[in-house]
mmCIF file of the N, C-alpha and C atoms, coordinates in Angstrom:
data_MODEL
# 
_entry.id   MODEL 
# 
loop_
_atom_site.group_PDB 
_atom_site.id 
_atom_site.type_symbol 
_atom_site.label_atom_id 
_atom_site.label_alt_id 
_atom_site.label_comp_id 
_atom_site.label_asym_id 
_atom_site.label_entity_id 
_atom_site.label_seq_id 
_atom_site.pdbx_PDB_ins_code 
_atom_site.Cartn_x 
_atom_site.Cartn_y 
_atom_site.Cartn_z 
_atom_site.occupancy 
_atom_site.B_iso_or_equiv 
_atom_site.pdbx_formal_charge 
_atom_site.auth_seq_id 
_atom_site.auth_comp_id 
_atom_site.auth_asym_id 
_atom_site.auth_atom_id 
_atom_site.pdbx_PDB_model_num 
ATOM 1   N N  . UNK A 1 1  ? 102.390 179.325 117.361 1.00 0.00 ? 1  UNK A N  1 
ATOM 2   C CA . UNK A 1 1  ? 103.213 178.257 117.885 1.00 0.00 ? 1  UNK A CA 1 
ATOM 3   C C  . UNK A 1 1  ? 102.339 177.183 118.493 1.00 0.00 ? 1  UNK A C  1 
ATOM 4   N N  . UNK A 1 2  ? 103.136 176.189 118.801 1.00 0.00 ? 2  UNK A N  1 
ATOM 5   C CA . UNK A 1 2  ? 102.238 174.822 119.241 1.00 0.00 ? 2  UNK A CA 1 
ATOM 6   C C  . UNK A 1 2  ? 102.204 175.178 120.830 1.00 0.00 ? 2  UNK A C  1 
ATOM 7   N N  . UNK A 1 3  ? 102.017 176.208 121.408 1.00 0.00 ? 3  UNK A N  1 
ATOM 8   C CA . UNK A 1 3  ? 101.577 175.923 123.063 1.00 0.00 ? 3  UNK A CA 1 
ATOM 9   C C  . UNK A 1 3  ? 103.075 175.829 123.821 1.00 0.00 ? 3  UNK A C  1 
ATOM 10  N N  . UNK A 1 4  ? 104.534 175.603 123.084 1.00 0.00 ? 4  UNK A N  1 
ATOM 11  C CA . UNK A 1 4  ? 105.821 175.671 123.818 1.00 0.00 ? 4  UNK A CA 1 
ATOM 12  C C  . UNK A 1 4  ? 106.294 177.034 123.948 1.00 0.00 ? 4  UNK A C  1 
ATOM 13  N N  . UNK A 1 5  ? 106.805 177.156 125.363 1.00 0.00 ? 5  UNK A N  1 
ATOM 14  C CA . UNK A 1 5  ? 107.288 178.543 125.192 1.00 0.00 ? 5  UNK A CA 1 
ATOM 15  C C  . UNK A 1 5  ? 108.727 178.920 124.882 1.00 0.00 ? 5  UNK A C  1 
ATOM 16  N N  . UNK A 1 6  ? 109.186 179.854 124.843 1.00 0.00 ? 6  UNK A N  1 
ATOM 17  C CA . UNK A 1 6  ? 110.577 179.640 124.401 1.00 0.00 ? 6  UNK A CA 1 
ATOM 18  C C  . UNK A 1 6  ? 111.686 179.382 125.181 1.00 0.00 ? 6  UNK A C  1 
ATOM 19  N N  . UNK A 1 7  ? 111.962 178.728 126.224 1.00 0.00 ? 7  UNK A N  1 
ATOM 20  C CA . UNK A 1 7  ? 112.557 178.588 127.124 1.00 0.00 ? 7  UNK A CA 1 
ATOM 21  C C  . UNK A 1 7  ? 112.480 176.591 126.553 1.00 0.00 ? 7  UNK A C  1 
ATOM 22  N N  . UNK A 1 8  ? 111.250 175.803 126.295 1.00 0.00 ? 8  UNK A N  1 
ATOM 23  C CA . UNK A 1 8  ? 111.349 174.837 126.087 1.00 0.00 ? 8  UNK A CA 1 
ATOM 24  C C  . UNK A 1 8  ? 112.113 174.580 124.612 1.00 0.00 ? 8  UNK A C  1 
ATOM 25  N N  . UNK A 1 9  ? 111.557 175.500 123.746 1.00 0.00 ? 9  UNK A N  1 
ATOM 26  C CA . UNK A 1 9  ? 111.844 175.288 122.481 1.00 0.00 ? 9  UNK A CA 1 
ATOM 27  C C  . UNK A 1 9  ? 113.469 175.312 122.153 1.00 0.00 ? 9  UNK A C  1 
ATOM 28  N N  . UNK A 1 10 ? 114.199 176.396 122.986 1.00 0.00 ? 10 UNK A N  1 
ATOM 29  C CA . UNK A 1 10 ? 115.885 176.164 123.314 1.00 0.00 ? 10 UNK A CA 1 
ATOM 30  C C  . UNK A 1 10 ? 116.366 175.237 123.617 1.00 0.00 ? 10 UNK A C  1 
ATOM 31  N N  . UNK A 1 11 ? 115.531 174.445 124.921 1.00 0.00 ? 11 UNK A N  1 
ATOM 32  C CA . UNK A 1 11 ? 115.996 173.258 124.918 1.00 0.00 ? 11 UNK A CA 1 
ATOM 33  C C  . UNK A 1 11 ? 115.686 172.025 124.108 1.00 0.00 ? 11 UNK A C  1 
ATOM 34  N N  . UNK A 1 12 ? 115.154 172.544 123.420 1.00 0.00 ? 12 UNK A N  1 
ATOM 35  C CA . UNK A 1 12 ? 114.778 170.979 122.043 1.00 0.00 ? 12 UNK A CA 1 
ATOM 36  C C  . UNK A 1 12 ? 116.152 171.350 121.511 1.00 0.00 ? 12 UNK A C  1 
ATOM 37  N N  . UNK A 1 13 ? 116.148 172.666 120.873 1.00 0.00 ? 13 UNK A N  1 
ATOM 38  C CA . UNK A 1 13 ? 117.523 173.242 119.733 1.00 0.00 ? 13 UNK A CA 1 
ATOM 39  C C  . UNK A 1 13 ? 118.349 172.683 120.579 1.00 0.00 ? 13 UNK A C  1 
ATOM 40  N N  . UNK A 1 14 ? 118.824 172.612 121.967 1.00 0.00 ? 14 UNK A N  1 
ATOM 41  C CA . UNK A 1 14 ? 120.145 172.367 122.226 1.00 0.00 ? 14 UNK A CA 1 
ATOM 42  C C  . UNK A 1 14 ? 120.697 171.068 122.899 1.00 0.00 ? 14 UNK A C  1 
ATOM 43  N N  . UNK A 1 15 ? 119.033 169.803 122.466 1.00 0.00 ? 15 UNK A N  1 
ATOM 44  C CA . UNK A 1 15 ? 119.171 169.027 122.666 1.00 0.00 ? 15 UNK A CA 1 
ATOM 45  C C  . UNK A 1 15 ? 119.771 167.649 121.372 1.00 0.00 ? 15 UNK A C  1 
ATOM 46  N N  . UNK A 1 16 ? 119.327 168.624 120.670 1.00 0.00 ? 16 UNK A N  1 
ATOM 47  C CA . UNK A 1 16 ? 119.414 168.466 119.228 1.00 0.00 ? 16 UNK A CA 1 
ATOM 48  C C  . UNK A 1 16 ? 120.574 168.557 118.643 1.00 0.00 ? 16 UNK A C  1 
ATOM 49  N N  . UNK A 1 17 ? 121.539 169.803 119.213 1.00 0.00 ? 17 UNK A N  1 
ATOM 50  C CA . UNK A 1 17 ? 123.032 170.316 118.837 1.00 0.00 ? 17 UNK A CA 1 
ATOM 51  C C  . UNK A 1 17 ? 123.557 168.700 119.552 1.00 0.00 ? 17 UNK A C  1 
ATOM 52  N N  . UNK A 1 18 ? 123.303 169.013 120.608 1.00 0.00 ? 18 UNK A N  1 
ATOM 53  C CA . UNK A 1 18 ? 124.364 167.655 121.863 1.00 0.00 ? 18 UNK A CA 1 
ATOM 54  C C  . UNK A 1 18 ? 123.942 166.510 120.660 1.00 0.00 ? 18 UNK A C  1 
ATOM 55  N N  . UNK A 1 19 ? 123.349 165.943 120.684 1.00 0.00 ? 19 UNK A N  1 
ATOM 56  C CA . UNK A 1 19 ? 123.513 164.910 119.489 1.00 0.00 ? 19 UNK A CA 1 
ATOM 57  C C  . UNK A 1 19 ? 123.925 164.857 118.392 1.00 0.00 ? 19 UNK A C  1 
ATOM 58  N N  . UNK A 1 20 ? 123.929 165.777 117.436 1.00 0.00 ? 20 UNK A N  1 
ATOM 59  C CA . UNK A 1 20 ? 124.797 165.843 116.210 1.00 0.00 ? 20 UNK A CA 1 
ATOM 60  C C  . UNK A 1 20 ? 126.293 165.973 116.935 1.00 0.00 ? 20 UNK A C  1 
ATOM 61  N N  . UNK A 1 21 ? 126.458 167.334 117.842 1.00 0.00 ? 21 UNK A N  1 
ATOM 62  C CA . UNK A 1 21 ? 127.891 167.081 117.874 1.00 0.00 ? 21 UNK A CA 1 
ATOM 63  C C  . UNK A 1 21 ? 128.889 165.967 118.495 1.00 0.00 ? 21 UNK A C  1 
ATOM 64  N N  . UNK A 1 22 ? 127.959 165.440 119.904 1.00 0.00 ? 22 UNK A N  1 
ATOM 65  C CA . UNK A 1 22 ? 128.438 164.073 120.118 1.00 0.00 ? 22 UNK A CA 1 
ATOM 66  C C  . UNK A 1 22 ? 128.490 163.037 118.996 1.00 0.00 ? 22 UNK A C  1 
ATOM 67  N N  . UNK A 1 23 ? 127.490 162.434 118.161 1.00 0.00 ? 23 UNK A N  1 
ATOM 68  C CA . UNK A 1 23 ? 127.493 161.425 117.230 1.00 0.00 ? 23 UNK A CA 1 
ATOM 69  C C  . UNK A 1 23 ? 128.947 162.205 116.680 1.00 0.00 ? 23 UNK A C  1 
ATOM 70  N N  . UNK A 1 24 ? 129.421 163.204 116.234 1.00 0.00 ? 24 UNK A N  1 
ATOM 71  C CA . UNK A 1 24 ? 130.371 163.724 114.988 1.00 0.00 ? 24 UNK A CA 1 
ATOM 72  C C  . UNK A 1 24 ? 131.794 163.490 115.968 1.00 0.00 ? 24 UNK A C  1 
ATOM 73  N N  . UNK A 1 25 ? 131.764 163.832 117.167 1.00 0.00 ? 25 UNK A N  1 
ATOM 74  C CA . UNK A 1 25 ? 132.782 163.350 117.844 1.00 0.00 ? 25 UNK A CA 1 
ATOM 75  C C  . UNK A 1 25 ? 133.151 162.014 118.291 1.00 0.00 ? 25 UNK A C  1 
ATOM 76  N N  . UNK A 1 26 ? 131.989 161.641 118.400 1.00 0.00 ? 26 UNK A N  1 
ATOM 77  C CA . UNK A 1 26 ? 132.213 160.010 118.886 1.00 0.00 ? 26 UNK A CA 1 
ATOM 78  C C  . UNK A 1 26 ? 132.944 159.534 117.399 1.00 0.00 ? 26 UNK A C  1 
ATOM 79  N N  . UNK A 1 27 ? 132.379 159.715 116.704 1.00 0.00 ? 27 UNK A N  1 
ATOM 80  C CA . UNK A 1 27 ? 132.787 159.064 114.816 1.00 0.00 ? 27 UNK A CA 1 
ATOM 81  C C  . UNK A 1 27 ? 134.280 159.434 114.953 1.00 0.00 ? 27 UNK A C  1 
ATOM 82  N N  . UNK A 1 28 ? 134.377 160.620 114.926 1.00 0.00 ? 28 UNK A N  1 
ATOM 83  C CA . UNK A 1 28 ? 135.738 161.097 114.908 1.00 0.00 ? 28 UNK A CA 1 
ATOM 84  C C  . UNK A 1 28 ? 136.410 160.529 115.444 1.00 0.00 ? 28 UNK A C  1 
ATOM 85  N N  . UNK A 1 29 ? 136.348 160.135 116.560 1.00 0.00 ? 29 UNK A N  1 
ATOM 86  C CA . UNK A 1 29 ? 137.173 159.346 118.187 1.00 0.00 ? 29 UNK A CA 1 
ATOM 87  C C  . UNK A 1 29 ? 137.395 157.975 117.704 1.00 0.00 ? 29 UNK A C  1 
ATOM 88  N N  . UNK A 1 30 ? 135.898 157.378 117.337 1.00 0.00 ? 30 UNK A N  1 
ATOM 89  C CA . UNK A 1 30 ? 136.501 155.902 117.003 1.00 0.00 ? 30 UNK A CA 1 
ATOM 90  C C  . UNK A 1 30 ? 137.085 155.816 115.242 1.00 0.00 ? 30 UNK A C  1 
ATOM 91  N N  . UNK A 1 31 ? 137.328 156.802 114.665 1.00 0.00 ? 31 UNK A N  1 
ATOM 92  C CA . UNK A 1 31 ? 138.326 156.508 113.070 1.00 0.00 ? 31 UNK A CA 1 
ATOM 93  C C  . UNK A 1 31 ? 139.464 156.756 113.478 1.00 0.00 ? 31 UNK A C  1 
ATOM 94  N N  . UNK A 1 32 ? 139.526 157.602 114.637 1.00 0.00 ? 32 UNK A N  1 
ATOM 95  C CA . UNK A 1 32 ? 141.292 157.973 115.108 1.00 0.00 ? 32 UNK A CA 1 
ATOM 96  C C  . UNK A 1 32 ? 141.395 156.162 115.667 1.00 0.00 ? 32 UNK A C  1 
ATOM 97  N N  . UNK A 1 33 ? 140.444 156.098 116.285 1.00 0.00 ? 33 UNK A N  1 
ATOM 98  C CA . UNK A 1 33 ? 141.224 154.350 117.340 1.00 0.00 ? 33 UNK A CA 1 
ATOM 99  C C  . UNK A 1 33 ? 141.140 153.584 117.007 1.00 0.00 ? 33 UNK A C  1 
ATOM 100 N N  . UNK A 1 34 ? 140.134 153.189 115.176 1.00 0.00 ? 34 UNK A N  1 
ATOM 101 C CA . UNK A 1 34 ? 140.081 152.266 115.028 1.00 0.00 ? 34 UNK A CA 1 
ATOM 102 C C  . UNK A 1 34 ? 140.282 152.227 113.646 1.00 0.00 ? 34 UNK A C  1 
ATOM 103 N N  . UNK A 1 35 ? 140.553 153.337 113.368 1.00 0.00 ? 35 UNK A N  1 
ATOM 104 C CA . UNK A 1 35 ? 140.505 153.382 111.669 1.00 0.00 ? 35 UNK A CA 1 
ATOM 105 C C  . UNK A 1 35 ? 141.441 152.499 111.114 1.00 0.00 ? 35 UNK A C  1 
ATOM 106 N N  . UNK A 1 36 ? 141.295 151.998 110.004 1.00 0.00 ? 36 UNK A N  1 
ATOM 107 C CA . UNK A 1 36 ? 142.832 151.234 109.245 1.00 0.00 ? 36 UNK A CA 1 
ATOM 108 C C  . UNK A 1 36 ? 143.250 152.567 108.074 1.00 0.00 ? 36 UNK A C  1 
ATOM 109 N N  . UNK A 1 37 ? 143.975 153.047 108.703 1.00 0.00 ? 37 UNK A N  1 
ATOM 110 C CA . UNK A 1 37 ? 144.578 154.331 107.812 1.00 0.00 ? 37 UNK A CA 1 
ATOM 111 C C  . UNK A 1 37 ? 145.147 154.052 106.251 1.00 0.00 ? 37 UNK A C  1 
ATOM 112 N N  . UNK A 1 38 ? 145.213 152.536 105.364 1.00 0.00 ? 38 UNK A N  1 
ATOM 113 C CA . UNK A 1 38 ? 145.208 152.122 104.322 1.00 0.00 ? 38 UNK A CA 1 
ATOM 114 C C  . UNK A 1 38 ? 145.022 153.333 103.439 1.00 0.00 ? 38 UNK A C  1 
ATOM 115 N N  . UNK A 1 39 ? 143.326 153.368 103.674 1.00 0.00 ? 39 UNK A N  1 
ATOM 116 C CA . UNK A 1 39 ? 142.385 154.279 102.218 1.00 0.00 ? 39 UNK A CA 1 
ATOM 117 C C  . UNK A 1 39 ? 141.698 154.828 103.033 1.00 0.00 ? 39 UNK A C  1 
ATOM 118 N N  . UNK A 1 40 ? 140.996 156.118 102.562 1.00 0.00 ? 40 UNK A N  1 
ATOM 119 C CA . UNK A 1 40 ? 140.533 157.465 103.313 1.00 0.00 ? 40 UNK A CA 1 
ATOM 120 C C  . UNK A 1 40 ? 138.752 155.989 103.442 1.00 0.00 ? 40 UNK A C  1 
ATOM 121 N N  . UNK A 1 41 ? 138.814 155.803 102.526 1.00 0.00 ? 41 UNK A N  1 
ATOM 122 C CA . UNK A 1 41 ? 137.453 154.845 102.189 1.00 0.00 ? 41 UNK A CA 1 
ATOM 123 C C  . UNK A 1 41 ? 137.118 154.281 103.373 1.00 0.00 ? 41 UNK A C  1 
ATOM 124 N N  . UNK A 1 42 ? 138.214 153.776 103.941 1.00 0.00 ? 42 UNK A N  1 
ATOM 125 C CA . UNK A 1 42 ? 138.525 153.070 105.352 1.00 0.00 ? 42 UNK A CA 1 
ATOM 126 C C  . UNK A 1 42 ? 138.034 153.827 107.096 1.00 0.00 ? 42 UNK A C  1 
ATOM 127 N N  . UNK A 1 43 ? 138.492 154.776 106.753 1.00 0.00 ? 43 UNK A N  1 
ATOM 128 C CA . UNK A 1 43 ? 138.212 155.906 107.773 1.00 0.00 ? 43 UNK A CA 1 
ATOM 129 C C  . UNK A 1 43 ? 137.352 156.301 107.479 1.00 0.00 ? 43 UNK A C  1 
ATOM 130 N N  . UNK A 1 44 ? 136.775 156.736 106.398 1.00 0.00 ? 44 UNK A N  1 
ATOM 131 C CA . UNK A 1 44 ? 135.186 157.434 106.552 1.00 0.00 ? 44 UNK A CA 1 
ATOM 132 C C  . UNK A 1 44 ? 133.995 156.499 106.565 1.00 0.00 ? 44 UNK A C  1 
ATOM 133 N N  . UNK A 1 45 ? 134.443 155.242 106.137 1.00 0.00 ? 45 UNK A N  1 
ATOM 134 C CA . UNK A 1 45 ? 133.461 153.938 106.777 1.00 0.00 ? 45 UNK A CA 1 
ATOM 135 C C  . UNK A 1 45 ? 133.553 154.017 108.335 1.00 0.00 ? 45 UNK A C  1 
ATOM 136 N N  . UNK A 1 46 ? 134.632 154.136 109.117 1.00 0.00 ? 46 UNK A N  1 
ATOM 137 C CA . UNK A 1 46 ? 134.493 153.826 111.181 1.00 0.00 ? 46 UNK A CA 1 
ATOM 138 C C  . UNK A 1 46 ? 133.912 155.091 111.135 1.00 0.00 ? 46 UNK A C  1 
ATOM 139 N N  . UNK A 1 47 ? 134.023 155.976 110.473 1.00 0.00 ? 47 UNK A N  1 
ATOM 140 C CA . UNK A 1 47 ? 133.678 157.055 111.016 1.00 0.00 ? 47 UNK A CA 1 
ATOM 141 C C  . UNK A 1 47 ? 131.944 157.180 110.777 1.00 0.00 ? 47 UNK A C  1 
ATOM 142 N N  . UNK A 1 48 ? 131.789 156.800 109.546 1.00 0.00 ? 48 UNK A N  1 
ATOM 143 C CA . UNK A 1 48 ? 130.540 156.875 109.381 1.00 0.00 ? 48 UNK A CA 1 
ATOM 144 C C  . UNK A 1 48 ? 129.543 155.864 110.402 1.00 0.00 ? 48 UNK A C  1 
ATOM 145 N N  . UNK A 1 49 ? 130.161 155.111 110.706 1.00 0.00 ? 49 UNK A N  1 
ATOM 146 C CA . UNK A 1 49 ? 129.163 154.095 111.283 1.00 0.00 ? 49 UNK A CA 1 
ATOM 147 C C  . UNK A 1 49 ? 129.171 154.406 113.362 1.00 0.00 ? 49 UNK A C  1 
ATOM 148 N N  . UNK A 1 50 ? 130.807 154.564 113.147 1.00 0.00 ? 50 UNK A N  1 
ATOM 149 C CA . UNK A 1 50 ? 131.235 155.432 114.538 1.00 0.00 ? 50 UNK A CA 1 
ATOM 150 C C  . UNK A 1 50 ? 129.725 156.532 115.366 1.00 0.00 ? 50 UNK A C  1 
ATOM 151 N N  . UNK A 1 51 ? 129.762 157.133 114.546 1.00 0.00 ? 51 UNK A N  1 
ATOM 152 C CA . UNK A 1 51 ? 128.574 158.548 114.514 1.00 0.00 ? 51 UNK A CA 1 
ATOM 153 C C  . UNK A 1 51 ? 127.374 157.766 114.496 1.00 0.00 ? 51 UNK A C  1 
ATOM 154 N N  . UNK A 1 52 ? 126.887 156.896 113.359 1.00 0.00 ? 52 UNK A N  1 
ATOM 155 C CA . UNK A 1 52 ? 125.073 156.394 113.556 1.00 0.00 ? 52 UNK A CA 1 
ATOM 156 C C  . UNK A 1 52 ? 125.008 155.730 115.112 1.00 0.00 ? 52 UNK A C  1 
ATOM 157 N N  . UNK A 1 53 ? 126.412 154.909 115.522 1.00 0.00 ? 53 UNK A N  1 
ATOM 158 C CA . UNK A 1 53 ? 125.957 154.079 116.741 1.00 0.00 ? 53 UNK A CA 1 
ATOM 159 C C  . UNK A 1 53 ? 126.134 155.176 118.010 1.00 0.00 ? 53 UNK A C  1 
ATOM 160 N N  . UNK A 1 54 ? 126.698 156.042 117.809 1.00 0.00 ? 54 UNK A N  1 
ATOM 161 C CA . UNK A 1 54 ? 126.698 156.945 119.079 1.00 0.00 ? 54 UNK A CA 1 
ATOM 162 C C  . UNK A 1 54 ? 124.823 157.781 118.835 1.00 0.00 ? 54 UNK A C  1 
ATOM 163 N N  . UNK A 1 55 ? 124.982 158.091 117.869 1.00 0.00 ? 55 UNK A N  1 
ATOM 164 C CA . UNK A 1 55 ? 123.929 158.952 117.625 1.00 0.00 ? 55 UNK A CA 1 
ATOM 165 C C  . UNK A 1 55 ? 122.784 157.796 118.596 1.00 0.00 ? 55 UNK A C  1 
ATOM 166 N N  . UNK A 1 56 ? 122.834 156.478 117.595 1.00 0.00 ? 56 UNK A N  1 
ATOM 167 C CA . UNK A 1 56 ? 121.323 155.461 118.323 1.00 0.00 ? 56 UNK A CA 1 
ATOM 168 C C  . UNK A 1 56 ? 121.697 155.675 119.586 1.00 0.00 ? 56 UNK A C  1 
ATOM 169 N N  . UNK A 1 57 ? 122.775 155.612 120.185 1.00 0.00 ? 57 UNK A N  1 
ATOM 170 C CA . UNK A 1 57 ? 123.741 154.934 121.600 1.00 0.00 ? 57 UNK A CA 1 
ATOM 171 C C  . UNK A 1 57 ? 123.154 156.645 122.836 1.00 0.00 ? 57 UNK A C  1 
ATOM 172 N N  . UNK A 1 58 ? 123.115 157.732 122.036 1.00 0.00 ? 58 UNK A N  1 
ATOM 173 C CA . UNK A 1 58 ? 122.745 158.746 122.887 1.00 0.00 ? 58 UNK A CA 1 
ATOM 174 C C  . UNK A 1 58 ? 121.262 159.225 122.672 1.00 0.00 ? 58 UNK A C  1 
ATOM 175 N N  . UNK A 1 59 ? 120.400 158.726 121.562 1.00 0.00 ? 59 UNK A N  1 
ATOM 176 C CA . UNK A 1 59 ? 118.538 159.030 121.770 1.00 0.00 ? 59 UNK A CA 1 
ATOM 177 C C  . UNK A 1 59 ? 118.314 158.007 122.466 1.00 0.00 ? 59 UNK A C  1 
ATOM 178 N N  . UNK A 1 60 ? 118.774 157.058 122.889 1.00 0.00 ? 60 UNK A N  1 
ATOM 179 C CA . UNK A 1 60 ? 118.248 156.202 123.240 1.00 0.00 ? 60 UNK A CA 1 
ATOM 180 C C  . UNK A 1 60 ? 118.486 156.631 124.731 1.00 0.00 ? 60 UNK A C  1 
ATOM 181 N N  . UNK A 1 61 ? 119.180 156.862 125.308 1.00 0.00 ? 61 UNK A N  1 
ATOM 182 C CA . UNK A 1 61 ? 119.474 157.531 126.444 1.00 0.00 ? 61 UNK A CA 1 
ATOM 183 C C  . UNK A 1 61 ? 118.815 158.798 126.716 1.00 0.00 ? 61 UNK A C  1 
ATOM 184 N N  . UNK A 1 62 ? 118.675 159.405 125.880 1.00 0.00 ? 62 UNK A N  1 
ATOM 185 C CA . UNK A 1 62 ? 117.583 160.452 126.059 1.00 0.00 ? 62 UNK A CA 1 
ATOM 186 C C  . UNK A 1 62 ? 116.526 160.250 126.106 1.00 0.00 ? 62 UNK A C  1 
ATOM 187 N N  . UNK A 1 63 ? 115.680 159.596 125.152 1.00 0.00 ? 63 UNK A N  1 
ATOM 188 C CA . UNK A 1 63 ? 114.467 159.483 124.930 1.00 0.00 ? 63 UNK A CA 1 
ATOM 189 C C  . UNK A 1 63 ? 113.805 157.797 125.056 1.00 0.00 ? 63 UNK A C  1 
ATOM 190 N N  . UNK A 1 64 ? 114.875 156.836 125.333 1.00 0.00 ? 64 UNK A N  1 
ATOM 191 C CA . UNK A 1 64 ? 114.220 155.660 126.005 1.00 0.00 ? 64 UNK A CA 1 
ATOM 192 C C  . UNK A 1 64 ? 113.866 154.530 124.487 1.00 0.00 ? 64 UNK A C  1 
ATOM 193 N N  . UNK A 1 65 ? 112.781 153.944 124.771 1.00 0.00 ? 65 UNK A N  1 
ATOM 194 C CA . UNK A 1 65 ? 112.382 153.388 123.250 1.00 0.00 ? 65 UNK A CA 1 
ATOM 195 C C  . UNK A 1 65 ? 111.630 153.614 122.431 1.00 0.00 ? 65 UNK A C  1 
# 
């Protein structure tokens, strides 16, 4: 191993979870509030973009610039 012990290395893994699952909830949150329910095309565009800006919106908060 690189010198981390496993107590750090959990917290990478579960720093790592909090961001995928926030970005997947945030996405989720803003296609429910903002979606135009028209075409699924529609919703998985807010959703998709929903998720990249939370995702930037929470490393950046973690880890700065």
């Amino acid at each position: 191993m690189s010198g981390k012990t496993a107590v750090e290395f959990i917290e990478e893994w579960q720093t790592g979870a909090f961001l995928i699952i926030g970005s997947v909830v945030a996405g989720a949150f803003s296609a429910v509030a903002l979606g135009p329910y028209e075409t699924l095309a529609g919703v998985l565009f807010v959703f998709f973009f929903g998720a990249a800006f939370a995702f930037l919106g929470f490393s950046y908060l973690l880890y700065g610039r």
